[in-house]
C-alpha positions as YAML, in Angstrom:
chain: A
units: angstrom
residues:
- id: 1
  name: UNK
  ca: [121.15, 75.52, 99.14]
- id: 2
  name: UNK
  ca: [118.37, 73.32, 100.14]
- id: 3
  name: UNK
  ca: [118.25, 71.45, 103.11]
- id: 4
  name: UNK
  ca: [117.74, 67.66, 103.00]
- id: 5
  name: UNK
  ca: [115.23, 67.73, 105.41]
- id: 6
  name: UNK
  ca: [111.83, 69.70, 105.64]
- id: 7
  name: UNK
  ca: [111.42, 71.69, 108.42]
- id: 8
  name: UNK
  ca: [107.93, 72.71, 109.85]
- id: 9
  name: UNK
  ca: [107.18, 76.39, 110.01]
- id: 10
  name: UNK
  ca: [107.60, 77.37, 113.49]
- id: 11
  name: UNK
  ca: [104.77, 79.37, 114.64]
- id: 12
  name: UNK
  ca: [102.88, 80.75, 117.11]
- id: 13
  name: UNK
  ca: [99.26, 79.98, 115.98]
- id: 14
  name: UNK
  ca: [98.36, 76.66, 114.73]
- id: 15
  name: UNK
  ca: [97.88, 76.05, 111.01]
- id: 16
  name: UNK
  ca: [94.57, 75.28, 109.55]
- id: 17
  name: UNK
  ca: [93.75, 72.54, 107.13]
- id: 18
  name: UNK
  ca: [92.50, 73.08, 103.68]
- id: 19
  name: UNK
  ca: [89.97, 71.47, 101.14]
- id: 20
  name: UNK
  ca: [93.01, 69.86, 99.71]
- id: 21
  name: UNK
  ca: [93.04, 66.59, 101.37]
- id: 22
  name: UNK
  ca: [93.29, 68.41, 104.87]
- id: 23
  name: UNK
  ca: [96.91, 69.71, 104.25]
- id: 24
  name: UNK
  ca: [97.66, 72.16, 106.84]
- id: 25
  name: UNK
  ca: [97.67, 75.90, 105.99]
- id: 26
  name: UNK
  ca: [99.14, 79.12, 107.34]
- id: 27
  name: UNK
  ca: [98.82, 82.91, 107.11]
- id: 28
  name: UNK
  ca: [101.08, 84.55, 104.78]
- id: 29
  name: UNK
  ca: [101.51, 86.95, 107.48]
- id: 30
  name: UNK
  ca: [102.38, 84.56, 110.51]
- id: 31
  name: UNK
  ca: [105.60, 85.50, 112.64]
- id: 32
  name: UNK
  ca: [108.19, 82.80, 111.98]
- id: 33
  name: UNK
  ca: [106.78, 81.55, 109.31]
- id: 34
  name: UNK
  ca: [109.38, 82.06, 106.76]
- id: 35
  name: UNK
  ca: [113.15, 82.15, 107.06]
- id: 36
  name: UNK
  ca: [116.14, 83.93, 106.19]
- id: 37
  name: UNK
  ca: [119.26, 85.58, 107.08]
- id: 38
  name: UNK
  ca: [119.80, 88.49, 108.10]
- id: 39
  name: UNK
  ca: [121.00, 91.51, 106.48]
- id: 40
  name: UNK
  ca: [121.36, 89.36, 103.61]
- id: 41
  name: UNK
  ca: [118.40, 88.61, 100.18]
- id: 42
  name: UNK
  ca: [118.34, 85.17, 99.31]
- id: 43
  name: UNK
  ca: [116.85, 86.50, 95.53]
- id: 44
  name: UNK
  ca: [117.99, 88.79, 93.03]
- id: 45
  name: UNK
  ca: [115.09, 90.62, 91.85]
- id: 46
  name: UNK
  ca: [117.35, 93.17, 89.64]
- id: 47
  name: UNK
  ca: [118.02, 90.15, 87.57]
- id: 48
  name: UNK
  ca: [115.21, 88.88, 87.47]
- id: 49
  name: UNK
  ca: [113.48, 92.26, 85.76]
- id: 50
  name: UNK
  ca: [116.39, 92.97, 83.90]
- id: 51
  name: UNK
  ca: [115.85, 89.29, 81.90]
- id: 52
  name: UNK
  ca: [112.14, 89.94, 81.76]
- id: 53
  name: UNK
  ca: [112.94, 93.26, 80.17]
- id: 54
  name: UNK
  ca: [115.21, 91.91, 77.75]
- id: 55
  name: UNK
  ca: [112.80, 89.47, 76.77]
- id: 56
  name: UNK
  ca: [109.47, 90.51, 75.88]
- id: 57
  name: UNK
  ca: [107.40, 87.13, 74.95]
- id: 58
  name: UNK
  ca: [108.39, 85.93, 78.66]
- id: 59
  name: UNK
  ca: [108.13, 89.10, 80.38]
- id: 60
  name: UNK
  ca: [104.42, 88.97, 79.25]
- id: 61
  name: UNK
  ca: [103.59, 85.42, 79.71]
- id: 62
  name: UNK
  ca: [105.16, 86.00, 83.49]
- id: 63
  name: UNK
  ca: [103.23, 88.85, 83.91]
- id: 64
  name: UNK
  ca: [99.42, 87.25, 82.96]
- id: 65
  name: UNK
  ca: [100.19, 84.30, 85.43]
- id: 66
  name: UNK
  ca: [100.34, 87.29, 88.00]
- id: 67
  name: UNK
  ca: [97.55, 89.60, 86.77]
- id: 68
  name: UNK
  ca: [100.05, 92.28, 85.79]
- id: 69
  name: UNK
  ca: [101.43, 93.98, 82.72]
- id: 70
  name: UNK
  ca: [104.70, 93.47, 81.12]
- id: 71
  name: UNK
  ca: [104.93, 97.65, 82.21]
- id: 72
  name: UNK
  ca: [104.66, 96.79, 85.41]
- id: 73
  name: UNK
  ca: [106.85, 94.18, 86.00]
- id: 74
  name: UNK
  ca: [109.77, 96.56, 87.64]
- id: 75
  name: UNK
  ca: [107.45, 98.20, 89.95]
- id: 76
  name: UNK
  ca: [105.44, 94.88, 90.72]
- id: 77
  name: UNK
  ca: [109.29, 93.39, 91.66]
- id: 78
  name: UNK
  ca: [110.20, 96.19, 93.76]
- id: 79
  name: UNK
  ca: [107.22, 95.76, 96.25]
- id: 80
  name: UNK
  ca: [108.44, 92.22, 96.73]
- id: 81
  name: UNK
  ca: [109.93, 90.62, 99.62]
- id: 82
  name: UNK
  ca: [112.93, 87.80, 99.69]
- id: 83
  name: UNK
  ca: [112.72, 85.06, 101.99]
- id: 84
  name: UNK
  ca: [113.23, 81.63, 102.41]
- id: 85
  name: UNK
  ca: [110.04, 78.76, 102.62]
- id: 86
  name: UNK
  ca: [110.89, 76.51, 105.99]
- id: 87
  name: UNK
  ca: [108.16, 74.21, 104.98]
- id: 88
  name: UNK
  ca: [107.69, 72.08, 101.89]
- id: 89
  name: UNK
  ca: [105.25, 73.82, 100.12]
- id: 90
  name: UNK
  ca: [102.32, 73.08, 97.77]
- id: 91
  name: UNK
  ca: [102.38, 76.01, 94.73]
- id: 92
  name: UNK
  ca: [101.15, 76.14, 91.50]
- id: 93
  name: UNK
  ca: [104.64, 76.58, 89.37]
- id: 94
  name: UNK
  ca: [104.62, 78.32, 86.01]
- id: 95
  name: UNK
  ca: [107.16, 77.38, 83.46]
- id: 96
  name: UNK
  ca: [107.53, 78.79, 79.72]
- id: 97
  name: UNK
  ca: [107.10, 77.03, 76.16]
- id: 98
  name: UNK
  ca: [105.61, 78.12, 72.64]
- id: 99
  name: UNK
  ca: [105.37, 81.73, 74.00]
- id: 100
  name: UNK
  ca: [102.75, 81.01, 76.47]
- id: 101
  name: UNK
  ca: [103.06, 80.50, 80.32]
- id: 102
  name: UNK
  ca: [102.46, 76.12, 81.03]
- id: 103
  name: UNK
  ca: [101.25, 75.52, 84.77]
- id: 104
  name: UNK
  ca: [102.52, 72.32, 86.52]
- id: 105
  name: UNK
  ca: [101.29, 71.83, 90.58]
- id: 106
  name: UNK
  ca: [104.49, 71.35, 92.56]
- id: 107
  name: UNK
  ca: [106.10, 70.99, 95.82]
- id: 108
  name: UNK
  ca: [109.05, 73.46, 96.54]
- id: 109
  name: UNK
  ca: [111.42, 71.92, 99.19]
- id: 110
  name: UNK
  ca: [111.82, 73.67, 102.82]
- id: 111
  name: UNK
  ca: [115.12, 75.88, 102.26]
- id: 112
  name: UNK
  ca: [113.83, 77.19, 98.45]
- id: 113
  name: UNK
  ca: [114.08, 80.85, 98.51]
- id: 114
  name: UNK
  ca: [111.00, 82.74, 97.03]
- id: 115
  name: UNK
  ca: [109.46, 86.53, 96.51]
- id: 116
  name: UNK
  ca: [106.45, 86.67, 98.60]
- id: 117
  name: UNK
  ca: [103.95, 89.42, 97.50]
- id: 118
  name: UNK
  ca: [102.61, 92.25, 100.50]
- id: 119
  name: UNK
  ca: [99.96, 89.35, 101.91]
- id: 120
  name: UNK
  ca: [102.79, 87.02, 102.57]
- id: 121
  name: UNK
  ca: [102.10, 84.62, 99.51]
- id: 122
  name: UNK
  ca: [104.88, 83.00, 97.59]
- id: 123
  name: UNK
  ca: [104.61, 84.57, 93.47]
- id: 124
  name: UNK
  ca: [108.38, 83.94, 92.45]
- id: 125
  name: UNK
  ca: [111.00, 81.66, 92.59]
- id: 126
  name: UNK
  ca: [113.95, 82.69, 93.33]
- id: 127
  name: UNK
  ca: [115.81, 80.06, 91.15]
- id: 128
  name: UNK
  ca: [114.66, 79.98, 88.18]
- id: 129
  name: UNK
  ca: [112.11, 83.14, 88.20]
- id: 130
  name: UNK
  ca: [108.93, 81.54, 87.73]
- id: 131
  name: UNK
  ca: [106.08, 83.11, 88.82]
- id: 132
  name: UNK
  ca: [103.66, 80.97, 91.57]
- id: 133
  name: UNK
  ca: [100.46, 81.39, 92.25]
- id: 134
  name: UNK
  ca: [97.93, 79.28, 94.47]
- id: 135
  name: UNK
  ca: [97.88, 75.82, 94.31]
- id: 136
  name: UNK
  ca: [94.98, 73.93, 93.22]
- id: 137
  name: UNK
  ca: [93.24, 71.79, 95.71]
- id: 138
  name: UNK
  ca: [93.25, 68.20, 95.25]
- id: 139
  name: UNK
  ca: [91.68, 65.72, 97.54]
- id: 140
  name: UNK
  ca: [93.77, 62.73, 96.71]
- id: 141
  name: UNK
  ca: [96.81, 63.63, 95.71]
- id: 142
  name: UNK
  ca: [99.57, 61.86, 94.31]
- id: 143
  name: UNK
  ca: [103.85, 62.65, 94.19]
- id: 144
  name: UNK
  ca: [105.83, 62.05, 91.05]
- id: 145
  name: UNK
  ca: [109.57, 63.06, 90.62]
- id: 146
  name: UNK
  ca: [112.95, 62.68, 92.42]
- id: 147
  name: UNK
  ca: [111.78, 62.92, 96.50]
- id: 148
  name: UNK
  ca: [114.81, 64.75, 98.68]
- id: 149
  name: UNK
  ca: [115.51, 62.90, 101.78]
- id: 150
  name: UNK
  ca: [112.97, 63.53, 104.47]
- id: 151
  name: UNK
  ca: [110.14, 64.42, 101.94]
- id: 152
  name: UNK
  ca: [106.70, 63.35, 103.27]
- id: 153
  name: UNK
  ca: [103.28, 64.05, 101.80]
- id: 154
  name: UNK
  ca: [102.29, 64.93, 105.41]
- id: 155
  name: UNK
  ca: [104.63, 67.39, 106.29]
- id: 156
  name: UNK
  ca: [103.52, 69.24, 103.01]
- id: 157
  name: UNK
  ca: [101.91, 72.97, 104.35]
- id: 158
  name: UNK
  ca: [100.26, 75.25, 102.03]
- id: 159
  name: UNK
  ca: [100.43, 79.26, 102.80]
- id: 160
  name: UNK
  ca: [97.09, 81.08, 102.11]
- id: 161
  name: UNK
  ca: [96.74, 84.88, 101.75]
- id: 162
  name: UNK
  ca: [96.84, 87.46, 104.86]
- id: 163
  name: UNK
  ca: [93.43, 89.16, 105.38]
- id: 164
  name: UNK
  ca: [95.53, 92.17, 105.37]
- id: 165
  name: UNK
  ca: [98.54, 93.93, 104.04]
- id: 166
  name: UNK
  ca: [101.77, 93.22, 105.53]
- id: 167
  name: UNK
  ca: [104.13, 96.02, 106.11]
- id: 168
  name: UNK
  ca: [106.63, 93.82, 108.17]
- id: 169
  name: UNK
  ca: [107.69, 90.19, 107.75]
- id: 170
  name: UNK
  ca: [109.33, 88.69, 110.73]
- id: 171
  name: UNK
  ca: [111.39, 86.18, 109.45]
- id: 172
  name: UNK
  ca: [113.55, 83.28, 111.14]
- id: 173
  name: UNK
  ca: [117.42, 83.25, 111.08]
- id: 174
  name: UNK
  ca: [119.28, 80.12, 110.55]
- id: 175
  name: UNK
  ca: [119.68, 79.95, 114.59]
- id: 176
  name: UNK
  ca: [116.27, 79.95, 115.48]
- id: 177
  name: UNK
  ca: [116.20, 84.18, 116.36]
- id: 178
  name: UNK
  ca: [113.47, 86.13, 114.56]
- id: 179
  name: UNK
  ca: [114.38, 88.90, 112.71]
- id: 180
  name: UNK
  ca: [112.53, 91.74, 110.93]
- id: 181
  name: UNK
  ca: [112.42, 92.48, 107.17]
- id: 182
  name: UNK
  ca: [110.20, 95.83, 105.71]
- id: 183
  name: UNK
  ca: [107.62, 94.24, 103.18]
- id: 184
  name: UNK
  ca: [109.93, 95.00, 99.89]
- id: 185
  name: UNK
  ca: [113.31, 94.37, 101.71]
- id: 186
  name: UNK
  ca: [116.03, 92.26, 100.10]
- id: 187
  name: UNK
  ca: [118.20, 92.12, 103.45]
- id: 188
  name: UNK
  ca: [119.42, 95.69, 103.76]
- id: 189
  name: UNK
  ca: [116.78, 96.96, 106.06]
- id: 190
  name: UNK
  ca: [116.30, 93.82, 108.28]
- id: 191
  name: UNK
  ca: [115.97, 95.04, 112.02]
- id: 192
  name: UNK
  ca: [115.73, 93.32, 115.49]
- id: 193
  name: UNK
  ca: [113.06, 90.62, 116.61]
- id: 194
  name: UNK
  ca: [110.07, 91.76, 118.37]
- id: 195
  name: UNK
  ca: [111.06, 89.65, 121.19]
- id: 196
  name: UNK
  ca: [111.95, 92.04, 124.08]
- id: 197
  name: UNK
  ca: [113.35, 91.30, 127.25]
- id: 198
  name: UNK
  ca: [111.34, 92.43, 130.38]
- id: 199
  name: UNK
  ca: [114.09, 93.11, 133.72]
- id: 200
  name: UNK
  ca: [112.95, 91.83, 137.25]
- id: 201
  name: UNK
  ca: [113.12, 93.55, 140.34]
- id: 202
  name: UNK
  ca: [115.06, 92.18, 143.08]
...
């Protein structure tokens, strides 16, 4: 479930802004920047390809958003990685109608669970299974729909791709400890922060 309130990502390096009206931005890869629980997925990626398989017009309008083919869908999934945005976050969201793929820019709320691809980017959510790609920027943007309490269009962040491939997500728990998840993981291989403890003499 969502929280009511948006929650900046909690990182170590400081975001940079984009062409988009200066909203902030962060590496896909950052520590922190995404959130979870461990030892347990937020998504259900079985499901997900199972419903794409048993549907053919979708699974190929979700795969073209993605740059994929409708045979590759299970093994696209599988390198996938569940985790949870702690940010509101500016996507490009891809819905379905007349057997093509319709594209609508949207905010997902802090607390939205997502599949983020091996460079840290959000390309599903975990929902309703659409795929995301990059938002679009926009210098002057505007906000239509319901707002959830504490929505702001300067709190927005948008997460751009790692410069390199990320074998190791390191997420944050629900109390504020960092956690690790293996690029791929759905919660059964999480491990323990990097954070280590160095003893004093004396």
């Amino acid at each position: 479930v969502a929280p009511t309130t948006s929650v900046a990502p909690a990182t170590t390096t400081p975001p940079t802004t984009t062409a988009s009206g200066g909203i902030p931005s962060y590496d896909g890869g950052e520590p922190g920047l995404y959130g979870g629980t461990r030892d347990i997925g937020s998504c259900n990626p079985t499901q997900l390809v199972e419903f794409l398989e048993e549907n053919p017009s979708k699974a190929r309008a979700w795969a073209g958003v993605l740059g994929i083919s409708a045979d590759e869908i299970r093994s696209y999934v599988g390198t996938l990685t569940t985790v949870v945005l702690r940010g509101d976050t500016r996507v490009t969201n891809h819905g379905y109608a007349n057997g093509k793929a319709t594209t609508i820019a949207s905010v997902l709320q802090a607390g939205t669970a997502v599949l983020v691809d091996d460079r840290g980017v959000p390309v599903v959510k975990c929902a309703c299974g659409n795929p995301l790609t990059a938002p679009t920027p926009i210098r002057t943007p505007t906000y239509t729909g319901a707002r959830w309490q504490g929505f702001s269009p300067t709190s927005i962040v948008v997460i751009q791709r790692s410069t390199t491939v990320i074998e190791t997500f390191v997420l944050t728990g629900p109390d504020g400890e960092r956690f690790t998840r293996p690029a791929g993981g759905t919660g059964s291989d999480d491990g323990p922060g990097p954070d280590t403890t160095t003893p004093t003499s004396g």
